[in-house]
N, C-alpha and C positions, 0 to 999 in steps of 0.2 A: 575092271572092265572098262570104268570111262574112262576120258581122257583128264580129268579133269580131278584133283582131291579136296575134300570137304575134310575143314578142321574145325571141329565143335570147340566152344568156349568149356570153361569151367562150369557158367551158368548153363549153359545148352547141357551137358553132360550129367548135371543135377538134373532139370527139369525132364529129360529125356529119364532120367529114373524113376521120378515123380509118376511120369506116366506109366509107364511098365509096371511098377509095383501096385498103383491104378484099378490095373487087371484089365481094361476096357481096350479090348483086341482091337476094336475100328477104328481108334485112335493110332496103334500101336503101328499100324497099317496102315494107315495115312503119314506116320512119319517118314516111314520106309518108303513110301513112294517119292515123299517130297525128295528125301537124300538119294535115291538112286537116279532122281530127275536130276537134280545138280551135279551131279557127276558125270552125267551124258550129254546134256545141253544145259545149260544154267541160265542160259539170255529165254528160255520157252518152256511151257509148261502148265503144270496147275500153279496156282495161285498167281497169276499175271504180275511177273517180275519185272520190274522195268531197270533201264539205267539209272547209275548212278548218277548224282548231278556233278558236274565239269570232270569225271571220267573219260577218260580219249577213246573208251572203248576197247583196252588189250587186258586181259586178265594175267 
């Protein structure tokens, strides 16, 4: 749907299991928001992302 793809590391992909198997839904659902944010607008959102440092600003 977004414009934009979101590639997990190995660690992200672990940790993202960690949670899940967790069992603790409100987390589970806060991740899902984060990554459906990044994929739609990545520069706005929850957790107040900023630029990178000496980034030109093109992704």
């Amino acid at each position: 749907m977004g414009k934009y793809i979101v590639q997990l590391s190995k660690r992200a992909v672990k940790d993202l299991k960690a949670i899940k198997k967790s069992g603790r839904k409100l987390d589970m659902e806060k991740v899902q928001t984060f990554l459906v944010e990044l994929e739609e607008h990545p520069r706005t959102g929850a957790g107040s992302p900023e630029q990178l440092k000496y980034h030109d600003g093109e992704i």
